[in-house]
N, C-alpha and C positions, 0 to 999 in steps of 0.2 A: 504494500500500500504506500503512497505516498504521504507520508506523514511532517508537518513543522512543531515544529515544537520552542513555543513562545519562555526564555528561561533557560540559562544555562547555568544556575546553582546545584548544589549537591542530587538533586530529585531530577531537574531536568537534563545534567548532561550525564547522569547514570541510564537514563530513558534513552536517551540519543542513544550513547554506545548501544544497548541490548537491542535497541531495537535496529539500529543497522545491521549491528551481528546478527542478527534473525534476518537479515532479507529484506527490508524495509526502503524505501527510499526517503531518505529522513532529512533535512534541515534542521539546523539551529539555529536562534538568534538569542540576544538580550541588549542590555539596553548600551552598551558599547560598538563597538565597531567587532568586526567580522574576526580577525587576527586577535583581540583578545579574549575568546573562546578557549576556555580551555581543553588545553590536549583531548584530555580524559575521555570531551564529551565528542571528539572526530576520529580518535585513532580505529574504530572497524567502517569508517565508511561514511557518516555523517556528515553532509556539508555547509561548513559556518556560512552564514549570509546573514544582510541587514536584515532590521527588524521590516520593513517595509515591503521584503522577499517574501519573508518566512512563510505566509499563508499564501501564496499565489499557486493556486493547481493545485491543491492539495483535499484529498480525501478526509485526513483527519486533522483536526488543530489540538494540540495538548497546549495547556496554558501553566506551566511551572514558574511563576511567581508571586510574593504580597497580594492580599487581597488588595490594599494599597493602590494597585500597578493599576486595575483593572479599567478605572475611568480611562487612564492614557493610550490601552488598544484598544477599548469599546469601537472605534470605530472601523478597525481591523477584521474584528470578529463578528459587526455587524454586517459588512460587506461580505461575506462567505456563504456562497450557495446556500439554500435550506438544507440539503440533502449531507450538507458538512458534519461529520462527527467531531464535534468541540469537546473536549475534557479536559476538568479541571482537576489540580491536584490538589490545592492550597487545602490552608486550614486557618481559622483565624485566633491569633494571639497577641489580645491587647496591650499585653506587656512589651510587644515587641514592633505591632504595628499601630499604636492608640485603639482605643474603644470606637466600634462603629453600632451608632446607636439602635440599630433597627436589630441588629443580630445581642446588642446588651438588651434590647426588650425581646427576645422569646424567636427572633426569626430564625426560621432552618439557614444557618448557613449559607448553602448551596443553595437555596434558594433565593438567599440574597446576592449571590454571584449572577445567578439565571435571569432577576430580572436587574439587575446592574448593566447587565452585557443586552440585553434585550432578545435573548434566543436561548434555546432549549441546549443544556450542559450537562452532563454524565461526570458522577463525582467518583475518581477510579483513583488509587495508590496514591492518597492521603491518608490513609493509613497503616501507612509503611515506614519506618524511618529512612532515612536514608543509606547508611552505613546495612542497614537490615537489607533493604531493596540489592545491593551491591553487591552484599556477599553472601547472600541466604539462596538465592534462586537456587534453585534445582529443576532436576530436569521429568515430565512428566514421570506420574508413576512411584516416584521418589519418598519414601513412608516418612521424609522429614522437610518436605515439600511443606511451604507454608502459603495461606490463602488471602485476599486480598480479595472485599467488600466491593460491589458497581451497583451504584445507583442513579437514577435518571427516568427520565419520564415516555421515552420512546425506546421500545423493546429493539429493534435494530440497533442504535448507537449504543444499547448496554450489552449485545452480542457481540459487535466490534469489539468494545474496551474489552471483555472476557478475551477474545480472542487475542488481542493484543498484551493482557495481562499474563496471559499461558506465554506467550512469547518471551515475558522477561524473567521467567521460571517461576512463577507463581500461579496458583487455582485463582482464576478468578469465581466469585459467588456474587451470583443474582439477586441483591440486595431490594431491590422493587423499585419504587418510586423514589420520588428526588426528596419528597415530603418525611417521607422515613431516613432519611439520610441523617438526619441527627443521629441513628445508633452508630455513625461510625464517625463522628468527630470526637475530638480531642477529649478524654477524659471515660472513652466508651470501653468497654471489657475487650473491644477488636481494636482498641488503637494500639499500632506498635507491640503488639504482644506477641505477633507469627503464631497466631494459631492455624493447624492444621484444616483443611476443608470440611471435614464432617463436623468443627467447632464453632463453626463459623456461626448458623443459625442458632443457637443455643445463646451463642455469646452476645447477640445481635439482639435477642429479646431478654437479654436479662438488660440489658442497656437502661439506665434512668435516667429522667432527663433532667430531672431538677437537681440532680448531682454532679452533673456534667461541669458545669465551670468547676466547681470547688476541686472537684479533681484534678482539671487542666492545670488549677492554679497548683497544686499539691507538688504535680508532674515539677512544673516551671519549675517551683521553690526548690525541690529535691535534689534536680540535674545543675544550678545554677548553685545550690551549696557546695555539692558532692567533686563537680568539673570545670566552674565556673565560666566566665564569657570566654568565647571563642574555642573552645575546646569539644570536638564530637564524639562522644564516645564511640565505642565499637558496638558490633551487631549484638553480641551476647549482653555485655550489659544492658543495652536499649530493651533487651527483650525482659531479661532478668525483673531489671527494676520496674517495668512498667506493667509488668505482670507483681508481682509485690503490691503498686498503690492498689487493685483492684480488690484485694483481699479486705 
C-alpha cells in the first residue's frame, strides 16, 4: 500500500521502518526538512519528503504526532480522498501538551481528533509504547506475540489498520467504534501493557473511565520519578511497570 506517514518521532519512524520492511510504499515527513529524518525511520526503504508530499497518492495517512500538531495539517488531511484511511496514533497528555478542554470535560479522545481534522480517523498503536512497538513485534503465530486495540467508525479503515498492525508484528483487535475508544487511552488495562490477543477483550471491558486520568496521571508521576525527563525506558520495563499501576 502506499502509505505517508505524518511524524517522525519515536512511534512514527518505528512505523516507517516496519512498514517499508513489510512491502509498503511508505513516506515520511515532520515538521523539519527532509535530511533531518532520522536514519532509523528510512534505513529499509522509507522515503523522507516535505510535509507538503507526505499525503499526495497515498492510500493511507498515519498521523504520529501532538494532538497539538493537528490544527496545522487539518488542512492536509482535509484534502485526502474520502476513501483515504487516516490513523491516528496520539494520545493526549496535559502534562506534556496543556489541557485541551473539551477532552478535560469527558470527550473520547479520538473523537476529538475526528472532529478536529473534520473526517473519519481509526485510533491504531497508541497503545503501544514505543520502545514496546520496536522490539516486541513478533512474527504471526508467535505465543509471545502481543496485541494492539483499532478502533474507528468505518469497518474497512479498521481492517486496513489490522492488517497493517499484523504487518508490524502485532495482532491487531477489532476494538469497534471510535466512541468506545476510551478503553484504550492512556490509563486503560491495554495501555502499554502487551497483552497477548485473546487478553485483549477482557482487558478492554474491564476499562473504567472515570479512572482513566488518575491513572495516566499515576503512569506520568511514576516514569518521571523512577527515569526522569528525556530518558525512555526499555520494552520490559514499559510493560513491567504499566502492568503494576493497573493492579
Amino acid at each position: 500500500m502506499k502509505i505517508g506517514i505524518l511524524g517522525a518521532g519515536n512511534i512514527g519512524a518505528t512505523l516507517a521502518n516496519k512498514l517499508a520492511a513489510a512491502g509498503h510504499e511508505v513516506t515520511v515527513a515532520h515538521s523539519g526538512s527532509p535530511d533531518t529524518i532520522p536514519a532509523k525511520a528510512t534505513d529499509t526503504g522509507a522515503r523522507p519528503v516535505t510535509v507538503e508530499e507526505v499525503l499526495q497518492d497515498v492510500e493511507v495517512a498515519i498521523l504520529s504526532m501532538p494532538q497539538t500538531a493537528f490544527e496545522k495539517v487539518k488542512p492536509l488531511v482535509a484534502a485526502l480522498p474520502e476513501d483515504v484511511v487516516v490513523i491516528d496514533t496520539s494520545n493526549y497528555f496535559p502534562q506534556r501538551d496543556g489541557e485541551i478542554a473539551a477532552i478535560e470535560a469527558g470527550q473520547v479522545e479520538s473523537e476529538w481528533v475526528q472532529e478536529t481534522l473534520g473526517r473519519p480517523i481509526t485510533k491504531a498503536w497508541n497503545a503501544v509504547g514505543a520502545n514496546v512497538l520496536a522490539d516486541k513485534g513478533r512474527p504471526s503465530g508467535d505465543p509471545e506475540r502481543g496485541a494492539v486495540p483499532i478502533s474507528g467508525d468505518r469497518s474497512r479503515d479498521r481492517e486496513v489498520a489490522i492488517a497493517l498492525v499484523n504487518d508490524t508484528g502485532f495482532d491487531g483487535f477489532d476494538a469497534g467504534p471510535l466512541a468506545d475508544s476510551w478503553r484504550q487511552q492512556p490509563g486503560s488495562p491495554v495501555y502499554c501493557t502487551n497483552l497477548a490477543l485473546h487478553e485483549i477483550a477482557p482487558a478492554l471491558a474491564a476499562a473504567e473511565r472515570d479512572r482513566l486520568a488518575d491513572r495516566r496521571n499515576l503512569a506520568v508521576a511514576v516514569f518521571a520519578e523512577r527515569f526522569g525527563a528525556g530518558i525512555n525506558p526499555d520494552a520490559d520495563t514499559i510493560i513491567r511497570i504499566s502492568r503494576a499501576l493497573q493492579m
